[in-house]
GUDRENZA-19415 format. One record per atom (N, C-alpha, C): residue in one letter; x, y, z. Coordinates in steps of 0.2 Angstrom, whole numbers, plus 5000, padded with zeros to 4 digits. Layout:
% residues N
<rec r="A" px="X" py="Y" pz="Z"/>
...
This chain:
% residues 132
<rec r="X" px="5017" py="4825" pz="5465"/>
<rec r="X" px="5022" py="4827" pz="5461"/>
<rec r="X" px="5029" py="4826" pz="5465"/>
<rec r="X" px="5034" py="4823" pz="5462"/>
<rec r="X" px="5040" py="4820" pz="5464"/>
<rec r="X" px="5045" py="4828" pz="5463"/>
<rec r="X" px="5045" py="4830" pz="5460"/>
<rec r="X" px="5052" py="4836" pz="5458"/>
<rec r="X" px="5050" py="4842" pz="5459"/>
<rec r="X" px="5054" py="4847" pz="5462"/>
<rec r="X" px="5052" py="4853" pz="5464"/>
<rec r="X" px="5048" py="4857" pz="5458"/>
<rec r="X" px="5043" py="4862" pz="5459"/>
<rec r="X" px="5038" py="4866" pz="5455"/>
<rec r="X" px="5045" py="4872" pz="5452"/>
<rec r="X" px="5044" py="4872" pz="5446"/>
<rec r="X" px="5048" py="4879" pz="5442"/>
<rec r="X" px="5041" py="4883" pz="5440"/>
<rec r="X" px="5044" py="4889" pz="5437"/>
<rec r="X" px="5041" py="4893" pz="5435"/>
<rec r="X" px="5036" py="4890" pz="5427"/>
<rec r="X" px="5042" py="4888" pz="5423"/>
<rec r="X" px="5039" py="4884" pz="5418"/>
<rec r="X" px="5033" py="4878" pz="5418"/>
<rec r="X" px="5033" py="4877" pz="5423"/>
<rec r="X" px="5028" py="4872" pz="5426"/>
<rec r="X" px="5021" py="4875" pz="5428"/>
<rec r="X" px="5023" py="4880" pz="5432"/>
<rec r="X" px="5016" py="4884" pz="5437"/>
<rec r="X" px="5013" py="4886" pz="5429"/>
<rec r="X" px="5017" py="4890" pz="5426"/>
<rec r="X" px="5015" py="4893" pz="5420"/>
<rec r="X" px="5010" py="4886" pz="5415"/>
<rec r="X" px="5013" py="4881" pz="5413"/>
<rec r="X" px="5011" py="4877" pz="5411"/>
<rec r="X" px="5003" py="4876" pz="5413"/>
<rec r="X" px="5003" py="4874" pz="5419"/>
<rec r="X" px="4996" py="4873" pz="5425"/>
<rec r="X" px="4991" py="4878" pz="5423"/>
<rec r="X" px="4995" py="4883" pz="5424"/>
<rec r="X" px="4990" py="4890" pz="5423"/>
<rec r="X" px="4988" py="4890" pz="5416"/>
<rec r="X" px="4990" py="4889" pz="5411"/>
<rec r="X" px="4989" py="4888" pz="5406"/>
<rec r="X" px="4983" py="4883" pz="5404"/>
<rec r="X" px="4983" py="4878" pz="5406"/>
<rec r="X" px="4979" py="4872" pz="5406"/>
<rec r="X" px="4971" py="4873" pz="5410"/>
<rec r="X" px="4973" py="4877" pz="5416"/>
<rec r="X" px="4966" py="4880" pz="5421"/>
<rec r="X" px="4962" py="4883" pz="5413"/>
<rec r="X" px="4965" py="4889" pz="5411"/>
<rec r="X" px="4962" py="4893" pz="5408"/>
<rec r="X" px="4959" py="4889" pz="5402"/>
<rec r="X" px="4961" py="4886" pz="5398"/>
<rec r="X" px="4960" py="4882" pz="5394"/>
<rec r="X" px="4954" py="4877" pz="5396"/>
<rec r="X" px="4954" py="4873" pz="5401"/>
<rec r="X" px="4950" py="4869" pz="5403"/>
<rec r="X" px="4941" py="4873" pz="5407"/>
<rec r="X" px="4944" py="4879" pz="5409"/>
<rec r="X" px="4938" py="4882" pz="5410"/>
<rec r="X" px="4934" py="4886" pz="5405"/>
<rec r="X" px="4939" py="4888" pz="5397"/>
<rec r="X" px="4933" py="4889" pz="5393"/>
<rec r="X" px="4931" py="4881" pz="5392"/>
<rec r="X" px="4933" py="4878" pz="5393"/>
<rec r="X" px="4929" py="4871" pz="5388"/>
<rec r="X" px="4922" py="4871" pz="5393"/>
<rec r="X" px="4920" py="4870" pz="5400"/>
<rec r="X" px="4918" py="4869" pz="5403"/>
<rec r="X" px="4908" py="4874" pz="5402"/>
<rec r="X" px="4905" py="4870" pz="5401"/>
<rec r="X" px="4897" py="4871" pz="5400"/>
<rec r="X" px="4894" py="4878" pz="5406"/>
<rec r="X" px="4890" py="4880" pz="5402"/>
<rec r="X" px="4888" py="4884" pz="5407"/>
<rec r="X" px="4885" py="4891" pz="5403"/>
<rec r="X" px="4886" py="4897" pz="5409"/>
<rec r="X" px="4883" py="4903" pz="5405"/>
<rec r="X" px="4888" py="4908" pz="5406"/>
<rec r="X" px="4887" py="4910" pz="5396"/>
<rec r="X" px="4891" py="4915" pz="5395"/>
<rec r="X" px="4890" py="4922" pz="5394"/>
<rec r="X" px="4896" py="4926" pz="5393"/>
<rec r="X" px="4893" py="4931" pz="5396"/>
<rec r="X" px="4887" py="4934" pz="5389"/>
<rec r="X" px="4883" py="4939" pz="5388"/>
<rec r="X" px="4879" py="4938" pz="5384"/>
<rec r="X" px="4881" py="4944" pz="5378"/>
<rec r="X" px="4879" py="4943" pz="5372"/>
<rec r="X" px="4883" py="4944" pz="5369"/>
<rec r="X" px="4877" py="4946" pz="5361"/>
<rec r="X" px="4879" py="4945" pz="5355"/>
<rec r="X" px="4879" py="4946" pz="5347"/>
<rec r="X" px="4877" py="4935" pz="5345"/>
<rec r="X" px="4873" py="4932" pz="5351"/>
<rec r="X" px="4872" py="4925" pz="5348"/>
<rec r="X" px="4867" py="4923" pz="5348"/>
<rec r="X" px="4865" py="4917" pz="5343"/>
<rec r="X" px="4861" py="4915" pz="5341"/>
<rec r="X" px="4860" py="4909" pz="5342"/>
<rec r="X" px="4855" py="4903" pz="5345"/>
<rec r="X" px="4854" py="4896" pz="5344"/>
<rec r="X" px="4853" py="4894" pz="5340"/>
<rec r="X" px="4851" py="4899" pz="5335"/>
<rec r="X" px="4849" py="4897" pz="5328"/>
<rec r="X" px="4855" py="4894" pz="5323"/>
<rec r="X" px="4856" py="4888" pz="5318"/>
<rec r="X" px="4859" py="4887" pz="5315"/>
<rec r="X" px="4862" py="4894" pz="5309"/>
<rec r="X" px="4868" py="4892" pz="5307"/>
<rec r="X" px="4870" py="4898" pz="5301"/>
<rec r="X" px="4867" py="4897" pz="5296"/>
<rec r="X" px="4865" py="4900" pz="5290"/>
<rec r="X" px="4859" py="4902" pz="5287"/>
<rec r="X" px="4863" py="4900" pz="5279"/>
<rec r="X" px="4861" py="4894" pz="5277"/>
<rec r="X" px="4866" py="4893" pz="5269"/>
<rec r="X" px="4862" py="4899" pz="5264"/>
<rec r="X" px="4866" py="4902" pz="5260"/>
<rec r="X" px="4865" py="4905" pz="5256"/>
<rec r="X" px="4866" py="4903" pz="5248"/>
<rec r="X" px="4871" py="4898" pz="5250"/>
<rec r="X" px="4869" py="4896" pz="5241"/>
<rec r="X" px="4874" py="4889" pz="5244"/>
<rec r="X" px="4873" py="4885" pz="5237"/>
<rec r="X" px="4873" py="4879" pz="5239"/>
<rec r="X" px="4879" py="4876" pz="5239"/>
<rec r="X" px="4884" py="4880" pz="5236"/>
<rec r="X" px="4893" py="4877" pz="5238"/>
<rec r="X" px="4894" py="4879" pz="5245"/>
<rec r="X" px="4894" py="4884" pz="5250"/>
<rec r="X" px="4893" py="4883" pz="5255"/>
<rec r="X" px="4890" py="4877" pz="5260"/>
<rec r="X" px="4884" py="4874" pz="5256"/>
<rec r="X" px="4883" py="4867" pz="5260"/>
<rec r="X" px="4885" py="4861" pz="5261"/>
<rec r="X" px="4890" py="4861" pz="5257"/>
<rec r="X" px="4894" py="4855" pz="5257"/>
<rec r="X" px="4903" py="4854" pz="5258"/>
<rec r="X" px="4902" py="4856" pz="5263"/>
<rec r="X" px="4913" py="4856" pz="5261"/>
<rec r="X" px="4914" py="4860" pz="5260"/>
<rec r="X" px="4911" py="4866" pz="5259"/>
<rec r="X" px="4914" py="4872" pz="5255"/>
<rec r="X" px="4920" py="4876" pz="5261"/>
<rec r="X" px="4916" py="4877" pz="5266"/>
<rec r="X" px="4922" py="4880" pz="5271"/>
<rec r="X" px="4923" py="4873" pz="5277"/>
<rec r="X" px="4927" py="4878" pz="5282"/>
<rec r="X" px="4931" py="4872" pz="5285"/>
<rec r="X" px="4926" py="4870" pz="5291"/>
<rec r="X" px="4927" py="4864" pz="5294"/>
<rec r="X" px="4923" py="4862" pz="5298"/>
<rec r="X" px="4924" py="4865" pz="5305"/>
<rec r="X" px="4920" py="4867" pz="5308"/>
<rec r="X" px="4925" py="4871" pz="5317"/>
<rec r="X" px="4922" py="4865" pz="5321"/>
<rec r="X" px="4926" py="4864" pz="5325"/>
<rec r="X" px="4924" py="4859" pz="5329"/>
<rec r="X" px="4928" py="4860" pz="5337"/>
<rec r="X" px="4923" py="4860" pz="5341"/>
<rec r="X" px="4924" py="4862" pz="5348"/>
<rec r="X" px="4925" py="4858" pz="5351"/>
<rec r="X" px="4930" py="4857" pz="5358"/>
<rec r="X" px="4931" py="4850" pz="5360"/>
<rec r="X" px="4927" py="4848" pz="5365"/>
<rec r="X" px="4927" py="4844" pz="5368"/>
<rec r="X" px="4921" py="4842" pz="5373"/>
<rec r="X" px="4923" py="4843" pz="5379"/>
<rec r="X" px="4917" py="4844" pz="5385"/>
<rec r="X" px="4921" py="4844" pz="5389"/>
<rec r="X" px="4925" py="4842" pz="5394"/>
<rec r="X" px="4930" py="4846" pz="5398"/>
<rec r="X" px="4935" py="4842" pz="5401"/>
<rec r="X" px="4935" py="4834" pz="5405"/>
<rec r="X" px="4939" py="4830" pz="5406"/>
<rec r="X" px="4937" py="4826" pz="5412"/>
<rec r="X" px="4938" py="4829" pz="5419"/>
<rec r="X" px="4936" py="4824" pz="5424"/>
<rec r="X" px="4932" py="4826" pz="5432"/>
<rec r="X" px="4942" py="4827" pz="5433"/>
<rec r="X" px="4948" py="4825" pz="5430"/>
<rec r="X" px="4954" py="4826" pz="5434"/>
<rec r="X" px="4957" py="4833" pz="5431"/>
<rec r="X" px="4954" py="4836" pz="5427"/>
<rec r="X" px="4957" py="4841" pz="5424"/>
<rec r="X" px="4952" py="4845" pz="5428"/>
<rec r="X" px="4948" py="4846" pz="5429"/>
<rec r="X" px="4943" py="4850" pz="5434"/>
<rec r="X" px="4947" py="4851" pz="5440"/>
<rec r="X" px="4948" py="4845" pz="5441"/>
<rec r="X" px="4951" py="4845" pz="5450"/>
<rec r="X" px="4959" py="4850" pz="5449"/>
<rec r="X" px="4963" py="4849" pz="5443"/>
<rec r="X" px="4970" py="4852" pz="5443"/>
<rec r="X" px="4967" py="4861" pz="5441"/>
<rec r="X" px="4963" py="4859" pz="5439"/>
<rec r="X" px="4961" py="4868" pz="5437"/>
<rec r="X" px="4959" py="4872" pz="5443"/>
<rec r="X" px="4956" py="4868" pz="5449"/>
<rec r="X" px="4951" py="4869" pz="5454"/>
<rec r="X" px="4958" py="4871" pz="5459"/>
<rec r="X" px="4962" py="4867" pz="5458"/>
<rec r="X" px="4970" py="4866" pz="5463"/>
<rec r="X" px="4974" py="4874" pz="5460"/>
<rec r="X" px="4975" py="4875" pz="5453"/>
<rec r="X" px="4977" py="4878" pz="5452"/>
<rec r="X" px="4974" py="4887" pz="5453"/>
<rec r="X" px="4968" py="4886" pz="5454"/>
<rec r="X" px="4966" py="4891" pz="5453"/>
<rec r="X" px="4967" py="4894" pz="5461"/>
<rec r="X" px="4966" py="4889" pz="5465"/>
<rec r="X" px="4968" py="4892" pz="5475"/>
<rec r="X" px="4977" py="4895" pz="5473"/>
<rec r="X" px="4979" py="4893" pz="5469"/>
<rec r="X" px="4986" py="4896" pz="5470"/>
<rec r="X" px="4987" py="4902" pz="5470"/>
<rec r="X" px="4982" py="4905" pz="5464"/>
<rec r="X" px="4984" py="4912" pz="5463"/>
<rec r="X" px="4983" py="4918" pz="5471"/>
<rec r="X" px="4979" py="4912" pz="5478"/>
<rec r="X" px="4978" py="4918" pz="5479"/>
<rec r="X" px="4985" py="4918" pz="5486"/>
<rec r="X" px="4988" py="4917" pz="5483"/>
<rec r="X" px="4998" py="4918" pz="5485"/>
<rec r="X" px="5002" py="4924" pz="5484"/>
<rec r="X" px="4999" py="4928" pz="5477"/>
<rec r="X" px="5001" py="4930" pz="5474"/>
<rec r="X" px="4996" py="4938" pz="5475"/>
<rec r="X" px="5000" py="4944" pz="5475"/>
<rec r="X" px="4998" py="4952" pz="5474"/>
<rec r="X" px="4991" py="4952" pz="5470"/>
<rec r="X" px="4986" py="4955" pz="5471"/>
<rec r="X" px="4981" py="4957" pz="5466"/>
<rec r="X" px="4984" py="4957" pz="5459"/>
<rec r="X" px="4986" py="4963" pz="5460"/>
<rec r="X" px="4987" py="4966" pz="5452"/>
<rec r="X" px="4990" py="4961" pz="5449"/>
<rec r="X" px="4995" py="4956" pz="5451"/>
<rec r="X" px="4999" py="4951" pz="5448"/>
<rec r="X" px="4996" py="4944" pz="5445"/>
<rec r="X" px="4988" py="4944" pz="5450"/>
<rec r="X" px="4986" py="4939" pz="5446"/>
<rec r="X" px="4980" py="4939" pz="5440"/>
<rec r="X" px="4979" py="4946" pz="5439"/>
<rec r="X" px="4978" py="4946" pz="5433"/>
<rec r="X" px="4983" py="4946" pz="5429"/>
<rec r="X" px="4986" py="4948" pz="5429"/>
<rec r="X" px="4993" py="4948" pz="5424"/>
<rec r="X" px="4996" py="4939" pz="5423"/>
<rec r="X" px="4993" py="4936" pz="5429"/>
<rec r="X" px="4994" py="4930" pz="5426"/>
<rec r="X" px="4990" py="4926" pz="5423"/>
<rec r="X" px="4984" py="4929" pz="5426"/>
<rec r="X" px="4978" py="4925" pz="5423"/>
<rec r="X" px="4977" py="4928" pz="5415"/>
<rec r="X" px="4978" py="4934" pz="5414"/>
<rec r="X" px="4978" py="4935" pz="5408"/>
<rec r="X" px="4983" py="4933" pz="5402"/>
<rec r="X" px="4988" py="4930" pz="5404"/>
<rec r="X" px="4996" py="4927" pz="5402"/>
<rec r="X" px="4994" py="4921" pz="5399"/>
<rec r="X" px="4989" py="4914" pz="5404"/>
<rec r="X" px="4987" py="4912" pz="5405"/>
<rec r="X" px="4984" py="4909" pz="5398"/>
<rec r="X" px="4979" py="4915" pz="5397"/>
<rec r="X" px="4973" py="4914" pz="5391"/>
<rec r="X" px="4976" py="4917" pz="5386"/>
<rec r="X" px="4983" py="4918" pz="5386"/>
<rec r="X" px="4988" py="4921" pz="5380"/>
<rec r="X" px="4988" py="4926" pz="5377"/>
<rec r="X" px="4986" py="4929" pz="5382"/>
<rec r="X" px="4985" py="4936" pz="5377"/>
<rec r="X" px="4992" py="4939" pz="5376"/>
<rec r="X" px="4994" py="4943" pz="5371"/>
<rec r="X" px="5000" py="4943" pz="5367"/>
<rec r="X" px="5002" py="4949" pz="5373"/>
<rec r="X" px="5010" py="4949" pz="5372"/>
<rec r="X" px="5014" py="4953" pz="5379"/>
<rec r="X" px="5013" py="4961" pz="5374"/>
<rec r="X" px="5012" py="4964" pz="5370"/>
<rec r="X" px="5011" py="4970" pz="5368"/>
<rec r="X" px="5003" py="4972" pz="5370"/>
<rec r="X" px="4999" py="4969" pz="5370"/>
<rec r="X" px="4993" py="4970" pz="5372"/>
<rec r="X" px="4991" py="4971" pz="5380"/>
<rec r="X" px="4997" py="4968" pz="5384"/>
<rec r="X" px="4998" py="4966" pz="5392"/>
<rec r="X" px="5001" py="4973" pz="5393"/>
<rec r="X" px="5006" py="4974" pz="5388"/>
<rec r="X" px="5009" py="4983" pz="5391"/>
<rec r="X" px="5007" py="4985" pz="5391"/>
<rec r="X" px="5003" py="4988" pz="5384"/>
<rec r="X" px="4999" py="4991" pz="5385"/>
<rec r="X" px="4992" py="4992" pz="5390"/>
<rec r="X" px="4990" py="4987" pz="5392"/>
<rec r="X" px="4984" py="4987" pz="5397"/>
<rec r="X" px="4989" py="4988" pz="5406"/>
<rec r="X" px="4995" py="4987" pz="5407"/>
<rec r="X" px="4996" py="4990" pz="5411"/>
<rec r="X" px="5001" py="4995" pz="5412"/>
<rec r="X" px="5000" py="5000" pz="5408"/>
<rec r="X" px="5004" py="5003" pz="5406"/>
<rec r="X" px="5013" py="5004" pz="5408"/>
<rec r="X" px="5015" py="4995" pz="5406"/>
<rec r="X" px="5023" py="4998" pz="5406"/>
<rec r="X" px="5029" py="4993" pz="5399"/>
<rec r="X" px="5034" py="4992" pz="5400"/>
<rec r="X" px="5035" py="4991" pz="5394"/>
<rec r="X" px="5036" py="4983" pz="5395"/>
<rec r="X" px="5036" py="4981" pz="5389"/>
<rec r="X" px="5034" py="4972" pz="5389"/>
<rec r="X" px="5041" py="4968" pz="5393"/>
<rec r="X" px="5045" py="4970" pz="5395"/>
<rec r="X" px="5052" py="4968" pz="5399"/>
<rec r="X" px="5051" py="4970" pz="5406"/>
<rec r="X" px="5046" py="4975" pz="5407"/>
<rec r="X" px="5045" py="4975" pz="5415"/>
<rec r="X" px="5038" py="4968" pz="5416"/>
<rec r="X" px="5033" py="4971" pz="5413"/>
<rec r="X" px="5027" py="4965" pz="5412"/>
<rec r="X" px="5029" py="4958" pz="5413"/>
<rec r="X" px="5034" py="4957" pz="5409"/>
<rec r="X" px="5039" py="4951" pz="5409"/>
<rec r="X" px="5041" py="4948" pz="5414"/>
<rec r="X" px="5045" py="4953" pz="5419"/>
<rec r="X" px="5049" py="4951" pz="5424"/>
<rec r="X" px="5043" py="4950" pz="5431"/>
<rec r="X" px="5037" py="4956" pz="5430"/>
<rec r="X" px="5032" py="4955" pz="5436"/>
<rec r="X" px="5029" py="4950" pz="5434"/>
<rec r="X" px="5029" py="4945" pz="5429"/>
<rec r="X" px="5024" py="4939" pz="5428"/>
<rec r="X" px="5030" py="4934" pz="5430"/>
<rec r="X" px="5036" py="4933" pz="5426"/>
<rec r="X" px="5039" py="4927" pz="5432"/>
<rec r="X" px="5041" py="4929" pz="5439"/>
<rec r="X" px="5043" py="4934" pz="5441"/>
<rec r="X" px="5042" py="4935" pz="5449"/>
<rec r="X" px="5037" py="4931" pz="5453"/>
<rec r="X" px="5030" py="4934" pz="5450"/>
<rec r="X" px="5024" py="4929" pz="5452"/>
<rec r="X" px="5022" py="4922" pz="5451"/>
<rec r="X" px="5026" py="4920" pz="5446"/>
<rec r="X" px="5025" py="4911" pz="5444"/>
<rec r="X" px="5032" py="4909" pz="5449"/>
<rec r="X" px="5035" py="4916" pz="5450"/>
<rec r="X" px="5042" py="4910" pz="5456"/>
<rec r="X" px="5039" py="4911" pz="5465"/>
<rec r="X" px="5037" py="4916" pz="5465"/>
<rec r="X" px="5033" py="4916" pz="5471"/>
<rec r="X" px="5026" py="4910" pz="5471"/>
<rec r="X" px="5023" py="4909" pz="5467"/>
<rec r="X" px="5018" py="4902" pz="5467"/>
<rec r="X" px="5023" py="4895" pz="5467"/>
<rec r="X" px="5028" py="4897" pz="5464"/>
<rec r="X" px="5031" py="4890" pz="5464"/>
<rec r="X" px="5034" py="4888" pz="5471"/>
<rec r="X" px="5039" py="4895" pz="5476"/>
<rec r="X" px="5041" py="4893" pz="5481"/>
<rec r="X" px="5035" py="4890" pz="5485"/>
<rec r="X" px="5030" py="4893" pz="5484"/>
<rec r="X" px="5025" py="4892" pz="5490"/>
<rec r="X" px="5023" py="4884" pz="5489"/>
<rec r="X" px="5024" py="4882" pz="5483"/>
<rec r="X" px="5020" py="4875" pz="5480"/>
<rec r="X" px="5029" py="4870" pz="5483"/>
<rec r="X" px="5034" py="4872" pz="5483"/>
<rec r="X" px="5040" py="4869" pz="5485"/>
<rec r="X" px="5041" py="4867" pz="5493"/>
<rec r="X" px="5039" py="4875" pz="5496"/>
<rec r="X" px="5040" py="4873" pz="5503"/>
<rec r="X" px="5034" py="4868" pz="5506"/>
<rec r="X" px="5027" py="4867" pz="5501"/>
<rec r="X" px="5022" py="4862" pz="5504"/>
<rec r="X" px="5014" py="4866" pz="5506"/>
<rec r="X" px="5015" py="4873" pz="5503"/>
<rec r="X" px="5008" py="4876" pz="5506"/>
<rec r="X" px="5002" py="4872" pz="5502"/>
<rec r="X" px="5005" py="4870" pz="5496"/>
<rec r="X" px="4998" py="4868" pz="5491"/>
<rec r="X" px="4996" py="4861" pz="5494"/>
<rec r="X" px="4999" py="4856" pz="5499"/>
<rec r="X" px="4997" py="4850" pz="5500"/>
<rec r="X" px="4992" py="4853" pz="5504"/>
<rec r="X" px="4988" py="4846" pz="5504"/>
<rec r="X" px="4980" py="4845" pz="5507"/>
<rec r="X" px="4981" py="4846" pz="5513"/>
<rec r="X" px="4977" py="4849" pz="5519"/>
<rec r="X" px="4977" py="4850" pz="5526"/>
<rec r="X" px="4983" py="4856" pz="5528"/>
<rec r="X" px="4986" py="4859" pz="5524"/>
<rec r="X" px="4992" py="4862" pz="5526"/>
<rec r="X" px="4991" py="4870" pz="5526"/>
C-alpha cells in the first residue's frame, strides 16, 4: 500500500473481513435448518413465481489473506472497542449499537472512529508490515 491508511479505509477493510468470512464454508452456529429442500405447495410457486436467492461463492485465497491481515489489527485496539467494530463491520444500524452499549449514537460514533484512527496510526507508523 502506497498512501497513508485513514479511517475510511480501516473501516472499508473491516467491512470486507466481515463480509468475506460469512461467505466462507464451514459450521454454523446451529439453529431452526434443514438440508431438506422447501416444500412447493402449489404449482405457481414452482416456477418463477418468487424471486431467486442466490448465494455467492466462496471467497478467493487473497481475500482470505486481506481478512486474515485484517482481523490481527483489531487486536491494537481496547476490548470493548472491537466489538464495537466488529459489529460496525457486519452493519448493524447505530440505534441498535446504542442501544446495546448503553450510550447515545454520537458517543458510539466517536468510540468507533477513535478506534479506526488508532488501527490506522498503528498501520501508518508500520506495525502491520510482515516481521515488525
Amino acid at each position: 500500500m502506497d498512501g497513508k491508511w485513514t479511517q475510511k479505509m480501516v473501516a472499508a477493510r473491516m467491512e470486507e473481513a466481515a463480509s468475506i468470512l460469512r461467505r466462507l464454508p464451514g459450521e454454523r452456529p446451529a439453529g431452526y435448518v434443514s438440508s431438506w429442500p422447501t416444500v412447493i405447495h402449489e404449482a405457481m410457486e414452482a416456477y418463477g413465481w418468487n424471486d431467486v436467492e442466490l448465494r455467492p461463492g466462496p471467497p478467493p485465497a487473497d481475500a482470505i489473506t486481506r481478512m486474515d491481515e485484517s482481523l490481527e489489527w483489531l487486536r491494537w485496539i481496547a476490548i470493548e472497542d472491537v466489538r464495537l467494530v466488529w459489529l460496525r463491520a457486519e452493519q448493524k444500524p447505530w440505534k441498535e449499537l446504542a442501544r446495546l452499549f448503553g450510550a447515545c449514537r454520537t458517543t458510539i460514533w466517536s468510540r468507533w472512529m477513535a478506534a479506526l484512527l488508532e488501527i490506522a496510526t498503528h498501520l501508518n507508523a508500520g506495525y502491520g508490515k510482515k516481521g515488525v
